[in-house]
SETOR-375000 format. One record per atom (N, C-alpha, C): residue in three letters; x, y, z. Coordinates in pm, whole numbers, plus 50000, padded with zeros to 5 digits. Layout:
ALAXYZ ...
end
This chain:
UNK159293912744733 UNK159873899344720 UNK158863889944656 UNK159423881844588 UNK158423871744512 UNK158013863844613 UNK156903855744609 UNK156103842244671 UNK156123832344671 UNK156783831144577 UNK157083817444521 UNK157523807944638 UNK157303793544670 UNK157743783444711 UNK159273776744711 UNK159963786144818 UNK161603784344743 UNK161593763444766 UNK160913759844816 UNK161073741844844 UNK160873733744705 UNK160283741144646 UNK159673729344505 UNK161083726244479 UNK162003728044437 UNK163013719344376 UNK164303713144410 UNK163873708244556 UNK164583703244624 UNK164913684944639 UNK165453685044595 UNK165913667144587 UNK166023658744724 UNK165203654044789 UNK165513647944911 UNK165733636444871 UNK166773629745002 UNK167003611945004 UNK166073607545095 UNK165203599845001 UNK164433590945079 UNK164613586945180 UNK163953586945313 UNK164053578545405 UNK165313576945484 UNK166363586245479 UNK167443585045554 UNK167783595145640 UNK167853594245738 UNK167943601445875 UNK169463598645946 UNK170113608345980 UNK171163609245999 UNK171503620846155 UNK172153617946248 UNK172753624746352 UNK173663630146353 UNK173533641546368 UNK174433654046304 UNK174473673546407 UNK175553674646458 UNK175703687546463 UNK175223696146369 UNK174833708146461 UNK174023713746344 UNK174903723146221 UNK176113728146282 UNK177213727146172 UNK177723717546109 UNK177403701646081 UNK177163695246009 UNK176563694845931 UNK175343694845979 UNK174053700645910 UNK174033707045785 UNK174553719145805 UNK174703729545713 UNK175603729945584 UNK176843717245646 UNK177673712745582 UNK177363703645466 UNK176003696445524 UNK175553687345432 UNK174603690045339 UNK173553699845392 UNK173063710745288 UNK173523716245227 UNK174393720445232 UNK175733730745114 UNK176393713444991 UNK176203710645084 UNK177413696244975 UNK176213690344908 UNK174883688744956 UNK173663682944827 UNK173243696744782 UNK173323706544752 UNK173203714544694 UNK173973717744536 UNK175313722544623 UNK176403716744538 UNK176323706044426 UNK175863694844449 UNK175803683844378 UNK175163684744301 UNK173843693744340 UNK172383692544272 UNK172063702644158 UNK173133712244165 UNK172983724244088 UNK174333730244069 UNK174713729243931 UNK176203731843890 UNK176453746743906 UNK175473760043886 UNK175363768143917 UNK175503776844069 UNK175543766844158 UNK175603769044308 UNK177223766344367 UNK177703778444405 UNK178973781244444 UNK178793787844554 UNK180013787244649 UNK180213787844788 UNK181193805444787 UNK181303813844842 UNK182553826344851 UNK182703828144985 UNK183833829745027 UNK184303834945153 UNK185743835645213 UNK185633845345338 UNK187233842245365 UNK187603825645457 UNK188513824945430 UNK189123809645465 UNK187793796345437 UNK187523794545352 UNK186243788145339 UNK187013773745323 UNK187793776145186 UNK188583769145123 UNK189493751745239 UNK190373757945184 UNK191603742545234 UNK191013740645416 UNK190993755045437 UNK191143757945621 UNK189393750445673 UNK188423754245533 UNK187023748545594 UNK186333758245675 UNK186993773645683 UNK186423783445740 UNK186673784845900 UNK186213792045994 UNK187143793346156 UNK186383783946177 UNK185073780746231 UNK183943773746226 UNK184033756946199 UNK184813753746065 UNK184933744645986 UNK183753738745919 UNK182473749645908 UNK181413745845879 UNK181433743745730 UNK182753745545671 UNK182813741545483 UNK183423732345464 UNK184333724645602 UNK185583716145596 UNK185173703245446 UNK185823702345378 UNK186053689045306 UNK185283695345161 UNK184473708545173 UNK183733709345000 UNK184643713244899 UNK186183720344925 UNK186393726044838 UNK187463711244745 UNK187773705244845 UNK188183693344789 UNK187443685544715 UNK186383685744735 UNK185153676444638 UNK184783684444549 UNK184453696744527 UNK184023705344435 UNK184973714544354 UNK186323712344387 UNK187123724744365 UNK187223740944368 UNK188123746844371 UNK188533760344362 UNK187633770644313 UNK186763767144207 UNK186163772444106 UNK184463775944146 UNK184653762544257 UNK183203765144319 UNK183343765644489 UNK184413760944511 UNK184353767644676 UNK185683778244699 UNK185193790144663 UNK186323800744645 UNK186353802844773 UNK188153805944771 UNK188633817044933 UNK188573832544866 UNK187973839544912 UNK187823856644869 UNK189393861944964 UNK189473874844902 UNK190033881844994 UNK189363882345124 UNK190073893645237 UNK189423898345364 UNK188663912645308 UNK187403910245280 UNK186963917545228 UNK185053921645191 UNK184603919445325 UNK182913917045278 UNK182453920945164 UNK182853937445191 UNK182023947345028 UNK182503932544901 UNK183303936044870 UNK183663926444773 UNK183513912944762 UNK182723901744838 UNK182033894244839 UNK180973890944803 UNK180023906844850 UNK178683905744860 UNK178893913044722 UNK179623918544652 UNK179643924144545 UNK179743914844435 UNK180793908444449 UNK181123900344340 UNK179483886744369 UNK179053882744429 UNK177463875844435 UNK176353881844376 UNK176753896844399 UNK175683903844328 UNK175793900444204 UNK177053899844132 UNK177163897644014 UNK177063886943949 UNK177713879844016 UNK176833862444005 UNK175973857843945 UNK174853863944077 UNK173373862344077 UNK173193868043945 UNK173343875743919 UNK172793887343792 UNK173503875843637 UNK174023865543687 UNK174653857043535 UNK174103848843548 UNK172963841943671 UNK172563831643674 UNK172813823443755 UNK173983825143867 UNK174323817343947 UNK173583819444075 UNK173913806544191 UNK173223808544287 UNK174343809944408 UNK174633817444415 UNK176483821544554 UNK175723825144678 UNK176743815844741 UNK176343812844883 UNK177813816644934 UNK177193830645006 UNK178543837045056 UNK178873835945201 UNK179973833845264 UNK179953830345449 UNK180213845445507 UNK180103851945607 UNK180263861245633 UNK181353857845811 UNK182403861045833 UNK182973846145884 UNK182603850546028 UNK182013863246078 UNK181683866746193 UNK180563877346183 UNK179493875746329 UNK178533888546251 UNK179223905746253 UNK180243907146339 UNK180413919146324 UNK181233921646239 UNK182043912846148 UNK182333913346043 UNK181323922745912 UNK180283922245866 UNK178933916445787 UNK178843932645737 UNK179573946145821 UNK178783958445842 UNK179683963745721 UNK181383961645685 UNK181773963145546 UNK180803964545400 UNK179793953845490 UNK179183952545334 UNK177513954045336 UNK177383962645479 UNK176003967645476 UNK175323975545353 UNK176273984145304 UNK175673992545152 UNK175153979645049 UNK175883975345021 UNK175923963244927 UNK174373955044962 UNK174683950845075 UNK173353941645112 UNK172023954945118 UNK171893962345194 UNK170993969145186 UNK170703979645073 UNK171803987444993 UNK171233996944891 UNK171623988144787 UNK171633977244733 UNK171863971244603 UNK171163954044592 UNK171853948244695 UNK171253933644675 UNK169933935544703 UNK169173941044832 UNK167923941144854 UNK166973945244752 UNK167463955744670 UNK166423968544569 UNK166873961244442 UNK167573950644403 UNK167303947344237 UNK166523943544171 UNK165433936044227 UNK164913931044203 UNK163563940344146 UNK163243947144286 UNK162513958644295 UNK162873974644142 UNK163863971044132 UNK164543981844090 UNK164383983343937 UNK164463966943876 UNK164563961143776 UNK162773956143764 UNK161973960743820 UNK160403956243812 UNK160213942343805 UNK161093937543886 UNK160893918243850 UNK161743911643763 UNK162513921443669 UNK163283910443555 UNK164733905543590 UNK165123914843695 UNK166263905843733 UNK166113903343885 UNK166613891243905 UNK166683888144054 UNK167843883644107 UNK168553880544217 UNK169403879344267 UNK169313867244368 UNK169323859744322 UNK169083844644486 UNK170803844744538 UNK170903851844617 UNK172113850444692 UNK171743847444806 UNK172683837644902 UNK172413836045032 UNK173743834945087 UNK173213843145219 UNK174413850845282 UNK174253847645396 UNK175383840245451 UNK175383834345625 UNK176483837145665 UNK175403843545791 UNK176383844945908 UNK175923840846041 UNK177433840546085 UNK177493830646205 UNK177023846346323 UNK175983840846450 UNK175793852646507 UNK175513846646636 UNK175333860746684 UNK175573852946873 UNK176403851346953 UNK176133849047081 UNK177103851247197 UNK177923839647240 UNK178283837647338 UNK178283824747458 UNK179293815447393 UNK179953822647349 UNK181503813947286 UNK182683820047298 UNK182813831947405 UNK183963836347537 UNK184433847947429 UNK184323854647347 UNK185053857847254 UNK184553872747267 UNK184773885447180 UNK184583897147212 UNK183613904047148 UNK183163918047124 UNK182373926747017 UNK183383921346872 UNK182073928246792 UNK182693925846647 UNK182573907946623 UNK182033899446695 UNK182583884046704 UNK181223877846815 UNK180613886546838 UNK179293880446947 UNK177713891146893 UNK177963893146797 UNK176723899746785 UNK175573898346721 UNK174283902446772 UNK172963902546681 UNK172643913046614 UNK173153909946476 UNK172523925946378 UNK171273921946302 UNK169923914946354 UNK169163907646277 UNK167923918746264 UNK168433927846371 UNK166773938646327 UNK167413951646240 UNK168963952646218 UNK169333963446088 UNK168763956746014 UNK169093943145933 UNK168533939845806 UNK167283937745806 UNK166663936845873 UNK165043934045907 UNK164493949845860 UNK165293960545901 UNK164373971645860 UNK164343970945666 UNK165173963945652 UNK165253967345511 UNK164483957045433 UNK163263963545340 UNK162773955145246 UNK163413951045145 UNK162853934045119 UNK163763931944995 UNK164483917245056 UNK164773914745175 UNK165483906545236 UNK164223894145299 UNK164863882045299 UNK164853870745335 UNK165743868945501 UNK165023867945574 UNK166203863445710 UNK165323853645821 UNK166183845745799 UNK165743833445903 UNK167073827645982 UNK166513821146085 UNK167803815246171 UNK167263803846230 UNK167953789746222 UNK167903779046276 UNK168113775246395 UNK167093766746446 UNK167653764146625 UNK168113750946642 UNK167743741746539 UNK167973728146526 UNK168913725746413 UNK169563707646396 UNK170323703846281 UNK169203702246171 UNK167983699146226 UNK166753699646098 UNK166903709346050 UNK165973718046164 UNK166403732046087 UNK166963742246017 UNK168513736246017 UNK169473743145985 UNK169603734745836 UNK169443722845819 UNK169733718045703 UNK168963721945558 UNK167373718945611 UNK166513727445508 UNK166793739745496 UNK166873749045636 UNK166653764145603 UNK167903769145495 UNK169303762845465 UNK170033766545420 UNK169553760445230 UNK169323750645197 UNK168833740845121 UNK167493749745087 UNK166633753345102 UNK165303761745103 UNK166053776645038 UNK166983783345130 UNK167643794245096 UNK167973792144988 UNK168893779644976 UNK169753782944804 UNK169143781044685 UNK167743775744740 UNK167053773944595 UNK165583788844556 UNK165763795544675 UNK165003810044668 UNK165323818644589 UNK164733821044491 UNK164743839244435 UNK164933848444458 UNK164963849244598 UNK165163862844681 UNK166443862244711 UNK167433872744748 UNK167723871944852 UNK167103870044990 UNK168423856645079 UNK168133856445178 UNK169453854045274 UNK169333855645386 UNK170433863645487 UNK170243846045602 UNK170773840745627 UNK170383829045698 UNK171493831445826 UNK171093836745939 UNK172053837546038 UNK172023825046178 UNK173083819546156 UNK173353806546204 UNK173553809246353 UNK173213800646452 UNK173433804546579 UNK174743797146624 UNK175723806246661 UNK177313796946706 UNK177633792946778 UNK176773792146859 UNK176933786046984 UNK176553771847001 UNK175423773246868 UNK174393759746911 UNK175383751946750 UNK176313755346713 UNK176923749646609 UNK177183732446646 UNK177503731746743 UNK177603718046791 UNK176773708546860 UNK175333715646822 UNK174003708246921 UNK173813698246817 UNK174083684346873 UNK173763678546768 UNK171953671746788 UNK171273664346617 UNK170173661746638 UNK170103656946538 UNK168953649246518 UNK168493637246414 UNK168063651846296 UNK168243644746163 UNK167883652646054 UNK167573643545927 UNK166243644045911 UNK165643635845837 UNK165703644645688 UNK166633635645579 UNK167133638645486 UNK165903637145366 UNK164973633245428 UNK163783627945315 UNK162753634845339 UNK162203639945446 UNK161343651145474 UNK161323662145529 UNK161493673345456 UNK161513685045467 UNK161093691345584 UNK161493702845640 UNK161023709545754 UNK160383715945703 UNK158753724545808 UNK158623734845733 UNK159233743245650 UNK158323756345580 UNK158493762845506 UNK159563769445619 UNK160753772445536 UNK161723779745609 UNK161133796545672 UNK159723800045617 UNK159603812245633 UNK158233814145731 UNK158083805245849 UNK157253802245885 UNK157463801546013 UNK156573806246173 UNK157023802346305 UNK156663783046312 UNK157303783446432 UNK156243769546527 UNK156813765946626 UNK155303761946674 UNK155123758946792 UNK155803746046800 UNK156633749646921 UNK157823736346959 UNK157053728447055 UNK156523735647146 UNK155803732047294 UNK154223738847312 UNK153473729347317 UNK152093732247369 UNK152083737447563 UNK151423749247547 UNK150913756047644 UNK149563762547670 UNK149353763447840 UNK147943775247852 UNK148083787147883 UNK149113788947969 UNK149233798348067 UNK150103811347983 UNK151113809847928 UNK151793820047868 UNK152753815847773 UNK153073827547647 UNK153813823447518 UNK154863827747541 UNK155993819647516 UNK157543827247500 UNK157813821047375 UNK158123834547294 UNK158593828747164 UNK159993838147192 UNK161023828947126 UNK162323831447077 UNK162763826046948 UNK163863831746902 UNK164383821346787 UNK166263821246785 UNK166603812546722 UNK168013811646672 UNK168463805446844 UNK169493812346891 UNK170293804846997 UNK169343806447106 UNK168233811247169 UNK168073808547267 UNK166433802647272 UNK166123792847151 UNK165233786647161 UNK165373773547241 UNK165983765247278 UNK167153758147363 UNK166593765647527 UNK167023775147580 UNK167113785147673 UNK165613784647656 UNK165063784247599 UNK163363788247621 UNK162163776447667 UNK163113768647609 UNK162633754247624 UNK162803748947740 UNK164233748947820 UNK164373748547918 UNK163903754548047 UNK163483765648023 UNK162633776248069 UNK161533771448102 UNK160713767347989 UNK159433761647958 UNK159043744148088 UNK160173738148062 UNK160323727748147 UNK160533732548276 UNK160973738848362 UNK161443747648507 UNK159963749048488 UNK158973759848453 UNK158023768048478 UNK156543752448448 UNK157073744448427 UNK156063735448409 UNK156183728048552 UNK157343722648588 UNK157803717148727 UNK157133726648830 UNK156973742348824 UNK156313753248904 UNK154983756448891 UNK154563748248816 UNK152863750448793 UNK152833759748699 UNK153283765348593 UNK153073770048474 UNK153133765348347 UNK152193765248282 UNK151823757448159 UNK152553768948025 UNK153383765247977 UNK154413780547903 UNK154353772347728 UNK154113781947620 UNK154053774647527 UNK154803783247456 UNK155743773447362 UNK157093782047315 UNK157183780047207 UNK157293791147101 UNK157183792246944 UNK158643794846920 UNK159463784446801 UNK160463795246715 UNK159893803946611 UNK160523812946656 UNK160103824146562 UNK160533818846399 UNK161973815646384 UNK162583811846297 UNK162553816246151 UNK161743826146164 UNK161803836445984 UNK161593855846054 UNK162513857646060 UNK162493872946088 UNK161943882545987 UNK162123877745891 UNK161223885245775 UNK161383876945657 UNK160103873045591 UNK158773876045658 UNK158663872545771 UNK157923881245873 UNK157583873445988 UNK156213869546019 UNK156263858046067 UNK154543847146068 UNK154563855646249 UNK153843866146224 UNK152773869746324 UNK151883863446346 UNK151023861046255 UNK149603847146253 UNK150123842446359 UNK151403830446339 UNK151623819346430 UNK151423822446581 UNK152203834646636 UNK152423837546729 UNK151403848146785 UNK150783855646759 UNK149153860946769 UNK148283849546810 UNK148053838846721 UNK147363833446763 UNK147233825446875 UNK148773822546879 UNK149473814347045 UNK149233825747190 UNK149223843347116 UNK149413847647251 UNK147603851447286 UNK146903852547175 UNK145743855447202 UNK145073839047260 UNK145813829547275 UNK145063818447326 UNK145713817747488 UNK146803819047452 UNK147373817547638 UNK147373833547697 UNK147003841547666 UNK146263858547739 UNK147723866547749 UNK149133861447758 UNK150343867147762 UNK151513857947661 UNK152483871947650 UNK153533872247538 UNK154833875947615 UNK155653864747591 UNK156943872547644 UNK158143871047526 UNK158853873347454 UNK159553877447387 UNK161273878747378 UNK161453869147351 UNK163463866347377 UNK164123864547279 UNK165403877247303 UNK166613873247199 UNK167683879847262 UNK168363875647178 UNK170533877947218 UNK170453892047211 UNK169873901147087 UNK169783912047072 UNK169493926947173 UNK170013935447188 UNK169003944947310 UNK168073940947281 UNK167563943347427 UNK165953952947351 UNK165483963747316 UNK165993971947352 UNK166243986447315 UNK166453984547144 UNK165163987547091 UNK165803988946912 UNK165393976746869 UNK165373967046954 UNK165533953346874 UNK164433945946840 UNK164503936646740 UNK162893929346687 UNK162173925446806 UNK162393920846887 UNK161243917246978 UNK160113929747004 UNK160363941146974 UNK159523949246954 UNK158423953846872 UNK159313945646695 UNK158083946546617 UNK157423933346652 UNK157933925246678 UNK157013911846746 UNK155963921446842 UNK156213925546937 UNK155103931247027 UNK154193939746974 UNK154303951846900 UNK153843957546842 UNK152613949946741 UNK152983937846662 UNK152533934846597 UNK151203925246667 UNK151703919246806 UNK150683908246877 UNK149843917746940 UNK149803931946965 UNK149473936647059 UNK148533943346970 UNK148603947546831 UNK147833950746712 UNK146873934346681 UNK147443929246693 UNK146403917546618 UNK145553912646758 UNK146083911146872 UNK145233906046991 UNK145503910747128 UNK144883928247125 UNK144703934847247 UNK144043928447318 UNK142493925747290 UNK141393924347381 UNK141933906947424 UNK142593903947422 UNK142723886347470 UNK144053892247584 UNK145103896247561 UNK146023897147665 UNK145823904647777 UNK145863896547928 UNK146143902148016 UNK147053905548072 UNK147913910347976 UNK149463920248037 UNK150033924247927 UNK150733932947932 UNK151853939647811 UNK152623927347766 UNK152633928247667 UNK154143921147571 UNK155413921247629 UNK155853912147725 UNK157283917647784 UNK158713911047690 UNK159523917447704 UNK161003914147634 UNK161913909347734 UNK162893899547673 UNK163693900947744 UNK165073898547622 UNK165953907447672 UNK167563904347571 UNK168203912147618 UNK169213915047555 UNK170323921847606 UNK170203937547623 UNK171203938547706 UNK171593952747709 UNK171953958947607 UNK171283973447619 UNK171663991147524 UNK173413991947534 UNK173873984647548 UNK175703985947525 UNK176503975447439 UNK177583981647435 UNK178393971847324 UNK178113959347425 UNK179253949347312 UNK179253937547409 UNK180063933747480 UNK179643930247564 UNK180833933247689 UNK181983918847652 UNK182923924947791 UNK184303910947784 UNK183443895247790 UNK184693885047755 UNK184023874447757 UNK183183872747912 UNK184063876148000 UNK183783870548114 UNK182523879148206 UNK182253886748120 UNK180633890848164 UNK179433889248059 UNK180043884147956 UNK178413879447849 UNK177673867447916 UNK177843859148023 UNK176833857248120 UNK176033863648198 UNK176193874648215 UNK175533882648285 UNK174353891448180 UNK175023890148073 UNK174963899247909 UNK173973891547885 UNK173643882647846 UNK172753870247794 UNK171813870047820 UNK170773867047801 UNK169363862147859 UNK169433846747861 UNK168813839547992 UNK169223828848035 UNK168013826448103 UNK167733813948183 UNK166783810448214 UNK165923816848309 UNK166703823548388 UNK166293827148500 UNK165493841648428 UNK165903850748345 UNK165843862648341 UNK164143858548249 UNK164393850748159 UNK163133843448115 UNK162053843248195 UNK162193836348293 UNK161543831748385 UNK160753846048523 UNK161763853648505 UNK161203864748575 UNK160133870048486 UNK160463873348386 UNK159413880948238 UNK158413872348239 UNK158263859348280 UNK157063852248291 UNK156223852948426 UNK156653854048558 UNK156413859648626 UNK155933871548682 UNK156173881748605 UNK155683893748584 UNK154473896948488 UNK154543890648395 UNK153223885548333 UNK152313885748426 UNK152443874148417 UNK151483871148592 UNK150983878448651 UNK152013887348711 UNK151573896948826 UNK150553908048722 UNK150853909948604 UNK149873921048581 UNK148133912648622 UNK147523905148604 UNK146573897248657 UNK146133901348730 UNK147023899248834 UNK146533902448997 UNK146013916049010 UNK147173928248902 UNK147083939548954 UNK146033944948873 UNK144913938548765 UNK143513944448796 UNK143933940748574 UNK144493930848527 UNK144763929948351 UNK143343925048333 UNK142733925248202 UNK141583926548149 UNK141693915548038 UNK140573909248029 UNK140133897347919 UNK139413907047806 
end
């Protein structure tokens, strides 16, 4: 993947700050985008008149027309196909994927073609497509419609994937995306679609491809990203009220992933604990561990612990509370930390 600075050519409005859901957010990044670059078109199913299930497109295709906020068939392959092609004329297509378990139609596509063109072609052609999907639990609904597929595409080089926890966040990271070279995969958290938050239209968030530290801590790191940075935070506040000092990173770029950031957070507070929607069984919080536990053995006094979901589909609505990682289950993994200490962990 190239290096390049996908931010340089981004048009901000001065000085205006605005309160906004973070599916607003995204809404409003897509619509100054739009504006900003005649080349930048929207594809998806119901995107159009309907504004998508979500309504996270509501009102663009009326301002932009047909031509640039297309309704596709029901049909991923052929989405991510026809972007491929796009990209390859010069355009910049920003495709919706309208659920994550939707997304797997068009796994060939994204992984044996969009990822390797670039690569394939030694640099001369590239593909800036950005491809969002809505992912995550805790909105009553079933498999196929609650899921985290963020460590399949993660195995694959070639890809861009980040996920927003904020309306800041979500506004640049999409805005950052559409002006990248790469492909990149921006998976939106749906739950937190309606968290609303101030979003300063004039200064940029970090580099979309970058962790940070939300909350200063001593005692121990919980990094999470996408929907249950929220959940971590809250976490973080409980375990501070209990005499634990907890310092909490969004991860917020799955690949690349800023190890630095979070290495250096766990080699300063001696433990790592590790949260997502995803199992854990299989799932990124592992190359997260793997990777802190390679960069700063001799500082941690305890294993890298995880916490996320269960090795099974996803269950009915009315047990993805149980399914979830939530404060409490957080809060044990921090606790257990701990206890390795007592039971004889090493500086």
């Amino acid at each position: 993947m190239t290096k390049e600075q996908p931010t340089a050519t981004l048009a901000a409005d001065a000085a205006e700050v605005v309160a906004l859901p973070l599916a607003k957010a995204i809404n409003r990044a897509m619509r100054d985008e739009l504006a900003a670059d005649e080349k930048t078109l929207l594809i998806g199913e119901d995107i159009g008149a309907l504004g998508g299930v979500f309504r996270v497109t509501d009102g663009l295709q009326a301002q932009f027309g047909t031509d640039r906020v297309i309704d596709s068939p029901l049909a991923e392959s052929g989405i991510i196909g026809t972007c491929i092609g796009l990209a390859m004329r010069g355009y910049r297509p920003v495709a919706e994927i309208q659920f994550d378990g939707f997304v797997f139609p068009a796994f060939n596509q994204i992984t044996t073609q969009l990822a390797k063109i670039h690569n394939r072609t030694d640099g001369a052609v590239r593909v800036p497509v950005t491809i969002r999907i809505p992912y995550g639990g805790h909105i009553g609904s079933i498999e196929h419609h609650s899921e985290s597929p963020e460590a399949l595409f993660a195995h694959t080089a070639g890809l861009r994937i980040i996920t927003p926890s904020s309306a800041q966040d979500a506004y640049w990271m999409i805005r950052q995306a559409i002006v990248c070279p790469d492909p990149v995969i921006v998976l939106e958290p749906k739950r937190r679609y309606w968290l609303k938050g101030e979003v300063d239209l004039g200064n940029p968030a970090p580099d979309a491809f970058t962790a940070q530290v939300l909350r200063q801590g001593t005692d121990v790191t919980l990094a999470a990203y996408g929907p249950l940075v929220p959940v971590a935070l809250a976490a973080a506040q409980v375990a501070a009220d209990q005499g634990r000092s907890v310092e909490v990173i969004d991860v917020r770029s799955i690949s690349p992933l800023d190890d630095e950031t979070i290495a250096v957070s766990a080699a300063k507070t001696s433990r790592l604990v590790v949260a997502h929607e995803a199992p854990t069984f299989g799932g990124f919080g592992a190359e997260i561990a793997a990777r802190v536990t390679e960069r700063a053995y001799h500082r941690l006094v305890a294993p890298v612990l995880r916490v996320g979901g269960f090795h099974m589909p996803y269950p009915p609505s009315a047990q993805e509370g149980r399914y979830l990682p939530d404060i409490d289950r957080m809060l044990e993994a921090v606790e257990r930390s701990f206890a390795y200490q007592s039971a004889g962990g090493h500086r």
